[in-house]
TIMI-2910 file (N, C-alpha, C, CB; in pm, 1 decimal, decimal comma, always signed):
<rs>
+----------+----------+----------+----------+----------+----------+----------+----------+----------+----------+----------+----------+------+
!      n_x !      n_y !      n_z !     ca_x !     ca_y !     ca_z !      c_x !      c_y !      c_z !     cb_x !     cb_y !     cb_z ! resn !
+----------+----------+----------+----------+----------+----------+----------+----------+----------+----------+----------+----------+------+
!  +1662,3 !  +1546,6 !  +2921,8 !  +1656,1 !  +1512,2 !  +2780,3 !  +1563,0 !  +1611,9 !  +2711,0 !  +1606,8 !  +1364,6 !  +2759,7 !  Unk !
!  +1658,2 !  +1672,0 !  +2605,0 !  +1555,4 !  +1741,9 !  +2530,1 !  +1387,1 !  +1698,8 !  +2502,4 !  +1618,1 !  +1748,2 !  +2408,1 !  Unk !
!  +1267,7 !  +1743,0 !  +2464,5 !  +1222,4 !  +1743,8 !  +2388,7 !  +1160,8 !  +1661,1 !  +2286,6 !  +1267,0 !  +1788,8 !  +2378,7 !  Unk !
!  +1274,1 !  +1717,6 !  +2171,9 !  +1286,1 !  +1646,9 !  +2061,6 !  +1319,3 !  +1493,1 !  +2066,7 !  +1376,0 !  +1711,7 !  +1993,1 !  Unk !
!  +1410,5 !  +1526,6 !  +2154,4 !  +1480,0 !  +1404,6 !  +2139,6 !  +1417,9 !  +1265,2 !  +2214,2 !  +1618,1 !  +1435,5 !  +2191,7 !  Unk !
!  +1319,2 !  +1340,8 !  +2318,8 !  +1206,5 !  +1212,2 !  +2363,7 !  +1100,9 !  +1165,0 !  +2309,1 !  +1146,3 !  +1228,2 !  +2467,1 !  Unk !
!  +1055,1 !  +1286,3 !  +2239,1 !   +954,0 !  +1255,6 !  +2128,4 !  +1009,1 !  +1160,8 !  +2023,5 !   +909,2 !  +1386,8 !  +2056,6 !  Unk !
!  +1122,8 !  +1157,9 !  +1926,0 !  +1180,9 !  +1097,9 !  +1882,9 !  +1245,5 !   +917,9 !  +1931,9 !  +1241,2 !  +1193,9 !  +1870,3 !  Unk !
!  +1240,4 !   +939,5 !  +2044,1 !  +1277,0 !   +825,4 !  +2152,7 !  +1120,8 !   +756,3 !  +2129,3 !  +1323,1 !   +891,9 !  +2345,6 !  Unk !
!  +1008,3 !   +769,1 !  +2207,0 !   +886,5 !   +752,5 !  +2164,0 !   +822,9 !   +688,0 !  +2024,5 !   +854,4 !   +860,9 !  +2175,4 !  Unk !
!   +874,2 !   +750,4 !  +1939,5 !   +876,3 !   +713,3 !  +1787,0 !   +867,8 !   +591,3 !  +1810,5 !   +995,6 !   +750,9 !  +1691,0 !  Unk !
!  +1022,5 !   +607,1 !  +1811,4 !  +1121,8 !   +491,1 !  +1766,9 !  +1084,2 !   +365,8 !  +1830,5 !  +1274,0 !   +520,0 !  +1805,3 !  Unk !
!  +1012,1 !   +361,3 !  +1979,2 !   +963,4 !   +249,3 !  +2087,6 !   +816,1 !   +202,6 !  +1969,8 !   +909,0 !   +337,3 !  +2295,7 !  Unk !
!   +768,9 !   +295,8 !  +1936,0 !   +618,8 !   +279,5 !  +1889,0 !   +687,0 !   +183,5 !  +1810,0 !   +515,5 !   +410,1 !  +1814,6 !  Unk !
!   +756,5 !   +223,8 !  +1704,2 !   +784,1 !   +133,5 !  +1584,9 !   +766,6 !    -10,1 !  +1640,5 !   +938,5 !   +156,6 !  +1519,3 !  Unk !
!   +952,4 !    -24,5 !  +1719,7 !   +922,1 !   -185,8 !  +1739,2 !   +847,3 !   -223,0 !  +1766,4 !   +966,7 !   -253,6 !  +1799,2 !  Unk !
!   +751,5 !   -174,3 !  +1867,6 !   +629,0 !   -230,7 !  +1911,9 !   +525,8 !   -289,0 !  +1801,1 !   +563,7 !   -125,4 !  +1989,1 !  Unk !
!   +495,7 !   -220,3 !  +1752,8 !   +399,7 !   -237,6 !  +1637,6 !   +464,8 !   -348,3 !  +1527,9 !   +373,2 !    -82,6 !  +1563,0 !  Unk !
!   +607,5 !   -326,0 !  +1472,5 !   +661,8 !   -449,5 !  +1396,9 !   +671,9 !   -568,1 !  +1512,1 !   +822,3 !   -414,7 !  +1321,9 !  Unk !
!   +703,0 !   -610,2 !  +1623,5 !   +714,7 !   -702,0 !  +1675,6 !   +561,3 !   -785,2 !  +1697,4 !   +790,6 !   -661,0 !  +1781,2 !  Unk !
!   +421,4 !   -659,5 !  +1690,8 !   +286,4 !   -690,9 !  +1687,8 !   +271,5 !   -786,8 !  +1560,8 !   +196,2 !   -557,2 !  +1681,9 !  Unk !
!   +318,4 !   -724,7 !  +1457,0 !   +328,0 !   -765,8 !  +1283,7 !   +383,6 !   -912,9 !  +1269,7 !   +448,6 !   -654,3 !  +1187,8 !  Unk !
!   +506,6 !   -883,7 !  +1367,1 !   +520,7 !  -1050,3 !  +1364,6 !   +496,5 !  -1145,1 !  +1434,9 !   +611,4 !  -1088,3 !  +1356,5 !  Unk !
!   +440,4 !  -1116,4 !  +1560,2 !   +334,5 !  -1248,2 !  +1690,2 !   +229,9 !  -1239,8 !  +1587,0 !   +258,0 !  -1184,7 !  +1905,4 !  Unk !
!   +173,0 !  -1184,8 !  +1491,3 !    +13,1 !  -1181,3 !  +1473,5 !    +73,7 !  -1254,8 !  +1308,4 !    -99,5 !   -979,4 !  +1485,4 !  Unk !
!   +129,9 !  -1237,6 !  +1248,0 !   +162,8 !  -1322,0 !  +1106,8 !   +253,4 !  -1416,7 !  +1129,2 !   +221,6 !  -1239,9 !   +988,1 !  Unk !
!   +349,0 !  -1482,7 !  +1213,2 !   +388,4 !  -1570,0 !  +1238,8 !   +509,9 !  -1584,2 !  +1159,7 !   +302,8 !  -1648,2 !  +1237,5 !  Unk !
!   +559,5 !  -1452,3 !  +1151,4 !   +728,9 !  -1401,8 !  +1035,2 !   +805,3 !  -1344,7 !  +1086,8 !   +730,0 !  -1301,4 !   +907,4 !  Unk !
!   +890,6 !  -1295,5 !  +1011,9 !  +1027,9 !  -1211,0 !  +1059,8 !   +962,4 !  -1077,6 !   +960,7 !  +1227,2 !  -1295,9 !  +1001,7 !  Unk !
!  +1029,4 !   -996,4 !  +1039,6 !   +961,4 !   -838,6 !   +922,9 !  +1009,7 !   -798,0 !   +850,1 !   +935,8 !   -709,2 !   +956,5 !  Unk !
!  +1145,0 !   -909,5 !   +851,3 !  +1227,6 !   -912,4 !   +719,3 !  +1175,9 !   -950,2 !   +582,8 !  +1329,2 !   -999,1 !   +737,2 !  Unk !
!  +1085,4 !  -1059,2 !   +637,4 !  +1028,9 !  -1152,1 !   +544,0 !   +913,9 !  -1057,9 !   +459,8 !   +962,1 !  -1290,6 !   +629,7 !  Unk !
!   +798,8 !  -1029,1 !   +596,6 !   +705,5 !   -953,9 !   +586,8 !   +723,2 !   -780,5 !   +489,4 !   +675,7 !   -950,9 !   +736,0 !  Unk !
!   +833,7 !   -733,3 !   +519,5 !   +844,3 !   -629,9 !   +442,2 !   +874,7 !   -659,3 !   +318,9 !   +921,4 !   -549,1 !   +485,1 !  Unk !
!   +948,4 !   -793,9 !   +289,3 !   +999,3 !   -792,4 !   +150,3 !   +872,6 !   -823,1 !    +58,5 !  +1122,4 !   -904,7 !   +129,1 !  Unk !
!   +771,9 !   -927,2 !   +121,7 !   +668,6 !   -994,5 !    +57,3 !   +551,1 !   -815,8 !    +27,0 !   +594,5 !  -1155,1 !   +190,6 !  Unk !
!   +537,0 !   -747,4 !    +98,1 !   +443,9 !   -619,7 !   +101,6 !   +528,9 !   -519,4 !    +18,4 !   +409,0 !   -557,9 !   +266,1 !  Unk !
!   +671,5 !   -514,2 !    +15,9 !   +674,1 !   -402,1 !   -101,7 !   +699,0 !   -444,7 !   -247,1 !   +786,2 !   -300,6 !    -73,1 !  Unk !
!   +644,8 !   -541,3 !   -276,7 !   +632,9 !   -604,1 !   -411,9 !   +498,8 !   -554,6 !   -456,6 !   +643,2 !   -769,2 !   -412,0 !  Unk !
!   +416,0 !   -523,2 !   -396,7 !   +267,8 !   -428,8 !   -391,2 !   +316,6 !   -289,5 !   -487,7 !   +214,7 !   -368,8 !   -188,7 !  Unk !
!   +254,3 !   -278,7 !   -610,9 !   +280,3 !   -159,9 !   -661,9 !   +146,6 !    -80,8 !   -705,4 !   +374,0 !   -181,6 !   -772,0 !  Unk !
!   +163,8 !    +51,2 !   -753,5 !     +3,1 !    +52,1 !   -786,7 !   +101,7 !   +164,4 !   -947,5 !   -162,3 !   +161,5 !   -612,8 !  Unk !
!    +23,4 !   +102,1 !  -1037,3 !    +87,0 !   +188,2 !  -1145,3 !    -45,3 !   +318,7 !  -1226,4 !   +153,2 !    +53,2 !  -1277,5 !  Unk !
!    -23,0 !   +377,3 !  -1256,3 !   -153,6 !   +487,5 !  -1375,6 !    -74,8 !   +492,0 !  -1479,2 !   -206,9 !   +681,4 !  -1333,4 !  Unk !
!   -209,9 !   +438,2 !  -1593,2 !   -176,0 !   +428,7 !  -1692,1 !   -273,0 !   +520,8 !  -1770,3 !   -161,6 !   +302,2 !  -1718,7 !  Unk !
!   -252,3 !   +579,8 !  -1877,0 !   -311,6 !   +664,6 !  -1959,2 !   -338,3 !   +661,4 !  -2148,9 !   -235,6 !   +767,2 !  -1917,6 !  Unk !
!   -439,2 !   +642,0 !  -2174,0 !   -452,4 !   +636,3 !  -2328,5 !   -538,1 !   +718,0 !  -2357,4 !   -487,9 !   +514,1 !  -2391,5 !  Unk !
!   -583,9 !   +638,9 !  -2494,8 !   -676,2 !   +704,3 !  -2571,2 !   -819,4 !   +698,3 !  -2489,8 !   -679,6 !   +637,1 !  -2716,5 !  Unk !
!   -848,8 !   +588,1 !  -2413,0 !   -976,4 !   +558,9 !  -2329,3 !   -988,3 !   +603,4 !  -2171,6 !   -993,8 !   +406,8 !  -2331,9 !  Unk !
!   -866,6 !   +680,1 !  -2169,0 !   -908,5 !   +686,4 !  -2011,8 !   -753,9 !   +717,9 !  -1939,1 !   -989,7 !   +513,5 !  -1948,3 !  Unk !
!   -800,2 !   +700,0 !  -1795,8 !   -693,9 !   +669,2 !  -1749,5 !   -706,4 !   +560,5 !  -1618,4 !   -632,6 !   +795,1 !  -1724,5 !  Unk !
!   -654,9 !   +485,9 !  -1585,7 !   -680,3 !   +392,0 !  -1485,5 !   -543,4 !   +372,1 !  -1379,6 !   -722,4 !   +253,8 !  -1563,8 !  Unk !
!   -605,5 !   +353,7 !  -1254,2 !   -498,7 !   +318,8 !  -1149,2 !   -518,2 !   +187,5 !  -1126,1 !   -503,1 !   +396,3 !  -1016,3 !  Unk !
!   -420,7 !   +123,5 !  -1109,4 !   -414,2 !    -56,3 !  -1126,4 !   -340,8 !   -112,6 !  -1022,3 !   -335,6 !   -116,8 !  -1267,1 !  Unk !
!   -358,5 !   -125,5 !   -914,4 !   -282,1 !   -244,3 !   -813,7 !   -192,8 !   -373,0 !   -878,9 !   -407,7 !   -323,7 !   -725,9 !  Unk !
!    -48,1 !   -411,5 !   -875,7 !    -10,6 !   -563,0 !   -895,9 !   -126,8 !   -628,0 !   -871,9 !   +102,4 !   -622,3 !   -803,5 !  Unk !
!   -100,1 !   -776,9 !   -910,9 !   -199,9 !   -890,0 !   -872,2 !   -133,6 !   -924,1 !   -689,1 !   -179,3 !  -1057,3 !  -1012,7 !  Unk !
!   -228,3 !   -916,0 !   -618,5 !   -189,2 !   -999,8 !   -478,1 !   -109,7 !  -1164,2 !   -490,5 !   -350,5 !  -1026,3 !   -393,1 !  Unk !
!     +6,4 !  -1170,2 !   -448,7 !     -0,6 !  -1351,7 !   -402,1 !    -37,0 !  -1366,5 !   -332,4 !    +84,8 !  -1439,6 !   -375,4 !  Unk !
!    -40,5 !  -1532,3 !   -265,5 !    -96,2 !  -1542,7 !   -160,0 !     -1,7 !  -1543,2 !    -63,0 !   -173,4 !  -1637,9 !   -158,4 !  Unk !
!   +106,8 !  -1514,8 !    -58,7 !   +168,8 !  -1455,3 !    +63,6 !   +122,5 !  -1311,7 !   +110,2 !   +315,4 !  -1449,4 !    +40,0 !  Unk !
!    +94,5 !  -1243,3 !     -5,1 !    +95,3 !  -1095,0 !    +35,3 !    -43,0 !  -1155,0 !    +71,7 !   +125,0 !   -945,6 !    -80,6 !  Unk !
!   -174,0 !  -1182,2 !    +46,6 !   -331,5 !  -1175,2 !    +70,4 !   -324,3 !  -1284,6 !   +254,4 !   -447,5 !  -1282,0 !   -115,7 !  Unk !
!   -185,2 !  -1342,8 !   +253,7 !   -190,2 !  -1410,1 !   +381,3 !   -152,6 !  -1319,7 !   +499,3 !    -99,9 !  -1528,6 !   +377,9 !  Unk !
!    -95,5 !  -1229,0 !   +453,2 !    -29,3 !  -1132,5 !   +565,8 !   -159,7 !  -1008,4 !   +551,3 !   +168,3 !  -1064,7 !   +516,5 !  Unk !
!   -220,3 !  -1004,6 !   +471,9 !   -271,9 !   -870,6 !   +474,4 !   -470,9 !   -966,5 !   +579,5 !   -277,0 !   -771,5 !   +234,7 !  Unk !
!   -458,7 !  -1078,1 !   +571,1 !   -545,1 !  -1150,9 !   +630,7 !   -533,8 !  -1167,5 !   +740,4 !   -559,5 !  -1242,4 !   +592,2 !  Unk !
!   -404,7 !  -1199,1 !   +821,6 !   -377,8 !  -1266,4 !   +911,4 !   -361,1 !  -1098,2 !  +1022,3 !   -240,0 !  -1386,8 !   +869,5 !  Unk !
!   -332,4 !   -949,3 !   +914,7 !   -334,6 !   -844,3 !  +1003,1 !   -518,5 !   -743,3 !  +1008,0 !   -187,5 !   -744,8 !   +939,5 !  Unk !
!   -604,4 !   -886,2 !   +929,4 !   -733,3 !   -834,4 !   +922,1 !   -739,3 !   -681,3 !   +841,8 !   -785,6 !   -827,6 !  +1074,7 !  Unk !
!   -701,2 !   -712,0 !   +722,2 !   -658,4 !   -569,3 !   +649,1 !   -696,8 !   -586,1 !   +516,8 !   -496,3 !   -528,5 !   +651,4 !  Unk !
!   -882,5 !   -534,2 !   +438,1 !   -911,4 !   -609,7 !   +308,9 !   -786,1 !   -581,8 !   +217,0 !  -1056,9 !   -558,0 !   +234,9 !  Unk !
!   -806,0 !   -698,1 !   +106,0 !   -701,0 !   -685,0 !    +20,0 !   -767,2 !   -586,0 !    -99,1 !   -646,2 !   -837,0 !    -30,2 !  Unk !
!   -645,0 !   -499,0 !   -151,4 !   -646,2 !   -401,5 !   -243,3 !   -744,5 !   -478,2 !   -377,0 !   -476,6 !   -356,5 !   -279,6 !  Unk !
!   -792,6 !   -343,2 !   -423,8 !   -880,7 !   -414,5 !   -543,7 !   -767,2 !   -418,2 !   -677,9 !  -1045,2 !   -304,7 !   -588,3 !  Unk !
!   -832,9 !   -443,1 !   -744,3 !   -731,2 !   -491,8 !   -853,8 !   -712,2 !   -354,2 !   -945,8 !   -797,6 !   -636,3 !   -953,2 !  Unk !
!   -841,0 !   -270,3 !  -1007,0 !   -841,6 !   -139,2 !  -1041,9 !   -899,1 !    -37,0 !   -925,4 !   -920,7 !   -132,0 !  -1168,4 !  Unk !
!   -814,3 !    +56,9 !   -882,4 !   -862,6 !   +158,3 !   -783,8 !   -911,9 !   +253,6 !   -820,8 !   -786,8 !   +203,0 !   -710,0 !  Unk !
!   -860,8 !   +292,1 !   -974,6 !   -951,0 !   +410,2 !   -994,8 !   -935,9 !   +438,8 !  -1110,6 !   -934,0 !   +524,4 !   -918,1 !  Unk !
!  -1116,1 !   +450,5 !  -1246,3 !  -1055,6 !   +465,1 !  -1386,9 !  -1157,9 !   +608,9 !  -1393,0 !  -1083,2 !   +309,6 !  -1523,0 !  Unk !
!  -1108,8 !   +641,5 !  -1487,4 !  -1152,8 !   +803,8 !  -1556,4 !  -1143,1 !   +832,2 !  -1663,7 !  -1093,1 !   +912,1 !  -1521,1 !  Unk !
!  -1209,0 !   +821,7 !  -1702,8 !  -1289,9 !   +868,3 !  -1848,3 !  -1180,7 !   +949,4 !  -1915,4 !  -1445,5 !   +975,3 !  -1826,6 !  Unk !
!  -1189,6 !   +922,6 !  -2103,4 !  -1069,5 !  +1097,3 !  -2110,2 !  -1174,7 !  +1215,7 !  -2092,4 !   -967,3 !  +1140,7 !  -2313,6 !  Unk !
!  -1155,9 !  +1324,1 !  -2041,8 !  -1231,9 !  +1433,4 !  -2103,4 !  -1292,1 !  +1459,3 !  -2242,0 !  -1163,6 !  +1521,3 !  -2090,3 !  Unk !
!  -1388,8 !  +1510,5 !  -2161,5 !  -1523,8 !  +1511,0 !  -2337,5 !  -1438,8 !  +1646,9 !  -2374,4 !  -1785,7 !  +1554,1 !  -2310,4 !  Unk !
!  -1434,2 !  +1669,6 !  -2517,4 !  -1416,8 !  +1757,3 !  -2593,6 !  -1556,5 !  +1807,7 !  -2672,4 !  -1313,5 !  +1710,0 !  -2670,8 !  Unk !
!  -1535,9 !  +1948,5 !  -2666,2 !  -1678,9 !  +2032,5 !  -2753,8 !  -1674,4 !  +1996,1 !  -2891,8 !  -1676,5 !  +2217,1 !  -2756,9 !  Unk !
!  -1737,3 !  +2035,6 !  -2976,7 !  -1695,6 !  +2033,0 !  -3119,9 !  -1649,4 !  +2174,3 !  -3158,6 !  -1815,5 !  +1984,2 !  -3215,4 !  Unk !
!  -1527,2 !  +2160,5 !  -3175,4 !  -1510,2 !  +2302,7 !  -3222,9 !  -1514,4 !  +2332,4 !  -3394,5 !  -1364,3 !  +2349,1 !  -3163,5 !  Unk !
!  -1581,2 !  +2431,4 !  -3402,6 !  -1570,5 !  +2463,8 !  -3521,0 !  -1534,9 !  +2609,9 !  -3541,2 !  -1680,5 !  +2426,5 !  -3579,8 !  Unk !
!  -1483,1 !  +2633,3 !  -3657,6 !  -1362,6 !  +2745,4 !  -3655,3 !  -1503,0 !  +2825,0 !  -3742,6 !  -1160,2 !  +2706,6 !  -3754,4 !  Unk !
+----------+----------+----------+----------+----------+----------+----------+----------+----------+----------+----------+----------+------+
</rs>
């Protein structure tokens, strides 16, 4: 066997392993589990004051799975920034 193609083989074992971990340790299907975790968005927004990165609000399904895999839950703002100072220009 090639190579590639065992390394790739490897992968692919890791995966299930690790989703089948996801679900003895949360007590779901990873059907369930994936649908409830990609409802998680993080949006940047930009104005006159700034700009800010903003996490959705957690439910408590998502804060139960992200608990139950001992994983803190996301903050609510991740990251704000000032607008840039401007000089005074004068002509």
């Amino acid at each position: 066997m090639p190579v590639a193609e065992r390394f790739e083989l490897a992968q692919r074992v890791k995966q299930v392993l690790l989703i089948r971990i996801i679900e003895t340790t949360c007590h779901d299907t990873w059907s369930n589990l994936r649908r409830q975790l990609e409802r998680l968005h993080v949006g940047t927004f930009t104005g006159p004051a700034g700009t800010f990165r903003q996490c959705t609000e957690i439910t408590k399904a998502q804060h139960a799975i992200l608990a139950a895999l001992d994983i803190p839950a996301l903050q609510r703002f991740l990251e704000v920034t000032p607008p840039p100072t401007r000089g005074n220009a004068t002509a």
